[in-house]
C-alpha positions in Angstrom: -4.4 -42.0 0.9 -0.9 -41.7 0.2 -1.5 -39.4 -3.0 -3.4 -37.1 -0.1 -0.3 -37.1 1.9 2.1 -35.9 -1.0 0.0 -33.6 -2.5 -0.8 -32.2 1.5 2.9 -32.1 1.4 3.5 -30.2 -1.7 1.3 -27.8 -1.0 2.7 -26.9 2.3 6.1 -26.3 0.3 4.6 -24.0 -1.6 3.1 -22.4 1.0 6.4 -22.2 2.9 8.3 -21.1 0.3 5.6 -18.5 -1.1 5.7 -17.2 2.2 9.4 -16.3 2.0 9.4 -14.8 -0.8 6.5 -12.6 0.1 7.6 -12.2 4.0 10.3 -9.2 3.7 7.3 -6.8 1.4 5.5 -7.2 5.1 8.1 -5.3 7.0 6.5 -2.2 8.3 7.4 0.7 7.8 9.5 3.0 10.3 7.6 5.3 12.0 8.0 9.2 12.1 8.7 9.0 15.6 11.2 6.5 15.4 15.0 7.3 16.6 16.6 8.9 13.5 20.5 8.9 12.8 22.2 10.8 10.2 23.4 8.7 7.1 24.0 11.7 4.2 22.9 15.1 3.3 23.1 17.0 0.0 22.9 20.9 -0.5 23.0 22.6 -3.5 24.4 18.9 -5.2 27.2 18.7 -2.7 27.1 15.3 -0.9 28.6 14.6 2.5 28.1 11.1 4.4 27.9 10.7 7.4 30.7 8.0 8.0 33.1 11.1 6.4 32.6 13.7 9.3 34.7 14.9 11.8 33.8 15.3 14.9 33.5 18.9 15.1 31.2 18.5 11.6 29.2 15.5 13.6 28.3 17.9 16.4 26.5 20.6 13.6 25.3 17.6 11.3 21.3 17.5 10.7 19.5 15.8 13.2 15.5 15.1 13.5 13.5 14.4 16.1 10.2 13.8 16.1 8.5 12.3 19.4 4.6 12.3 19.0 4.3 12.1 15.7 2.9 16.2 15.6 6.1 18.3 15.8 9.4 17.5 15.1 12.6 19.6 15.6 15.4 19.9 12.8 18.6 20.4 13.8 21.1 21.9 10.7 24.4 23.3 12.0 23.8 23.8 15.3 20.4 25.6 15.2 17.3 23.7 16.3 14.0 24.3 14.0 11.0 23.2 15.2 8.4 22.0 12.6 4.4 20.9 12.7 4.0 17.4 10.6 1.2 16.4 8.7 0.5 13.4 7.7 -0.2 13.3 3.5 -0.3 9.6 3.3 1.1 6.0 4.2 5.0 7.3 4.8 4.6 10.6 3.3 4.6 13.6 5.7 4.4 17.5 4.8 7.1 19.8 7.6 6.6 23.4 8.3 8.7 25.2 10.2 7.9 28.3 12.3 11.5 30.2 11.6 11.1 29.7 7.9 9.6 30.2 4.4 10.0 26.7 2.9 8.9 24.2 4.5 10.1 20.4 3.7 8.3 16.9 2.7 9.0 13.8 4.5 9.1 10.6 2.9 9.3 6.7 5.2 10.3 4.1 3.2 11.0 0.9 5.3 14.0 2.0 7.3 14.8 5.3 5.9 13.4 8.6 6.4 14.5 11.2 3.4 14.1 14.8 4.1 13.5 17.4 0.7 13.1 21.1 1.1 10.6 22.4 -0.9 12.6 23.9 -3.4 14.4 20.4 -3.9 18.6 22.3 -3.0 18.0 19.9 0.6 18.0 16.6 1.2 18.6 14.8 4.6 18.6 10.9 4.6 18.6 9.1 7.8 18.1 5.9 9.0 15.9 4.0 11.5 18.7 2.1 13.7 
């Protein structure tokens, strides 16, 4: 009976710790629609931080906002550019945008949402705070 107990035991510990190791992969992903803040943007191979602007840069910075997961509006120094989404595959997302040309590819991976134009000069990281 006792050799039930400890092996009853040790496999609970195992369990446990299997479970921690395993628990942060089962973190969901951020959603498209989530609330997006600004952590860096590179142009051309020029990369600027967020935590580096001034304010006068902070008020032009990109922004996105996306609120039912459909259409989205892009915000890059100080002109708003509304975009249709649609969804490619778990965390992947293709952006067009009526007011231009190139269009841009969204990518969600657990807290980070990472913005590339099409023709790979833009890309717009933000975070899901």
């Amino acid at each position: 009976m006792e050799k039930m107990w400890g092996r009853a035991a040790i496999g609970a510990i195992v369990m446990c710790v299997v479970f921690l190791v395993i628990a942060p992969s089962l973190r969901h992903n951020s959603e498209i629609s989530s609330k997006w803040t600004l952590v860096e943007y590179t142009v051309n191979g020029q990369t600027v931080k967020a935590e580096n602007l001034s304010s006068a840069e902070k008020e032009i910075s990109p922004s996105f906002v996306c609120k039912d997961g459909k259409s989205c509006v892009l915000s890059l120094n100080g002109k708003d550019h509304k975009g249709h989404i649609t969804y490619l595959e778990r965390g992947k997302y293709s952006i067009s945008f009526d007011d231009a040309n190139q269009g841009m590819t969204a990518n969600i991976s657990g807290k980070k949402l990472t913005l590339t134009s099409d023709s790979k000069n833009i890309t717009i990281i933000f975070e899901d705070k």
